[in-house]
N, C-alpha and C positions, 0 to 999 in steps of 0.2 A: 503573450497570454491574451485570450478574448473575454473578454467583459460580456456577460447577459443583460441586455436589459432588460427590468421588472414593468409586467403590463402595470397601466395609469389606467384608474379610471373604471367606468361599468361600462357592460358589454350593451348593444341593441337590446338583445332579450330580457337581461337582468331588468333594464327601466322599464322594457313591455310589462312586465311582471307585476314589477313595484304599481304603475299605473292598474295593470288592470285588478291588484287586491282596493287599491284607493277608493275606485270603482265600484265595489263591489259593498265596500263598506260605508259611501256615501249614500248608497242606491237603499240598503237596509237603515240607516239614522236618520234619513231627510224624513220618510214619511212618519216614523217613532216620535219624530220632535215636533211635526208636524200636531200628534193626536196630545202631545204634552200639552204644547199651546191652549190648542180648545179647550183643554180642561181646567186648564189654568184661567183663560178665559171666562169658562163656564161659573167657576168656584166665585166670583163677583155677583152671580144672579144670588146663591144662594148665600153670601153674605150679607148683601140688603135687606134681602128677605129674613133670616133670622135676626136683625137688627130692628124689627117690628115684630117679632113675638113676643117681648116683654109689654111693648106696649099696649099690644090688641090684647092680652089676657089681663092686663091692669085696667083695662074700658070697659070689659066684657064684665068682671067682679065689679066694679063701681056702677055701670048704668045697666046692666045687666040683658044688655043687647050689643052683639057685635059695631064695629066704630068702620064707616065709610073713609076710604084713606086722607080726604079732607078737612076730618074732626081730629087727625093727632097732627100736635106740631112737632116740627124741628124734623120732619121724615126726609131722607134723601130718594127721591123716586125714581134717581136713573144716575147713571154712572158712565163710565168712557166706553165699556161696552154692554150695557143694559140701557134701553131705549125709554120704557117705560113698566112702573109697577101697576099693577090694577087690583082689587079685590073684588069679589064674587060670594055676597052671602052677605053685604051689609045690610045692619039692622035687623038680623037673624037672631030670634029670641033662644034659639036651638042650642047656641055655639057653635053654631057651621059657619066657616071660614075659608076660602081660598085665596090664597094669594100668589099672584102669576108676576115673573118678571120676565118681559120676552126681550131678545137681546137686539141689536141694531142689525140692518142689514149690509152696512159695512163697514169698516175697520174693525171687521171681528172676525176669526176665522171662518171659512168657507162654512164648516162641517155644524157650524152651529149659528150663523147667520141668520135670522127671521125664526128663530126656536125659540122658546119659552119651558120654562122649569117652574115648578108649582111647589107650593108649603101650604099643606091642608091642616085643618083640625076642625073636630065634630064633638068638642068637647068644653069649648071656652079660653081653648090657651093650653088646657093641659099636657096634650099631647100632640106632635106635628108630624105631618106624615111628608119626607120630600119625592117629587117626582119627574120625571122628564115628561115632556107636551109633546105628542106627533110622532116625529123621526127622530127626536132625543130620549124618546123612551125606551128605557134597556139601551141605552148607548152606551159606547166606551167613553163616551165625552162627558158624563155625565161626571161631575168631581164625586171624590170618596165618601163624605157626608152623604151623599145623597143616593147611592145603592140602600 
C-alpha cells in the first residue's frame, strides 16, 4: 500500500499574498496615525490655552481691563509641544482678548510644527471663540474642541 504525503507548509503565492494585503494595510494606517498624532499633539495648545480663561475673565471683572500674561501668576506658558503663549489685546478696556499658543518647530509633528491656534474673546471672558492660525486653519489637525 502507498502512503500520500500531506503538502507542509504555504505555497510562494499564498506568502506573496499574505505580504502584499500587510502592505496594503500599512500603507492606509501609517498616514491615519500619522494625523491622530498632530491632533493629539495639537489638543495641548488648546489646553493651556483654556487653563487661562478662568483667569483672564476673573482680571478682566476685578480691574476691569484685560491682564498682559505677566500680571497672572502660576500660568504655564509652554509645554513639551507648545513653544510659547503670547496675548494680543492686553490692557483692552473692550474685553478683547487673543490668546495664541504657537507650537515648537520640532519634536512636534511635521503637519503642525511652527503653527499656532488662537482662543479669542470680545466679551471679557464670557465667551471664547477657538481657532487655527495660517495653514491650521480649517485643518484636520485642528483637535475637536476647536472646530
Amino acid at each position: 500500500m502507498r502512503k500520500i504525503q500531506k503538502q507542509a507548509g504555504f505555497t510562494l503565492i499564498e506568502l506573496m499574498i499574505v505580504i502584499a494585503i500587510i502592505g496594503v494595510l500599512a500603507a492606509v494606517a501609517i498616514p491615519a496615525y500619522q494625523d491622530y498624532i498632530a491632533r493629539a499633539q495639537a489638543s495641548e495648545g488648546v489646553s493651556l490655552l483654556a487653563g487661562l480663561k478662568t483667569s483672564v475673565s476673573e482680571y478682566y471683572q476685578d480691574k476691569g481691563s484685560m491682564p498682559a500674561l505677566a500680571t497672572l501668576s502660576g500660568v504655564q506658558t509652554s509645554g513639551k509641544y507648545v513653544g510659547a503663549i503670547a496675548f494680543t489685546g492686553a490692557g483692552s478696556t473692550t474685553g478683547a482678548l487673543t490668546m495664541t499658543a504657537t507650537f515648537t518647530s520640532s519634536g512636534v509633528n511635521a503637519n503642525i510644527a511652527g503653527q499656532a491656534l488662537q482662543l479669542a474673546t470680545a466679551d471679557g471672558g464670557r465667551t471664547w471663540t477657538c481657532s487655527g492660525v495660517g495653514s491650521l486653519a480649517n485643518s484636520a489637525y485642528l483637535p475637536g474642541s476647536c472646530k
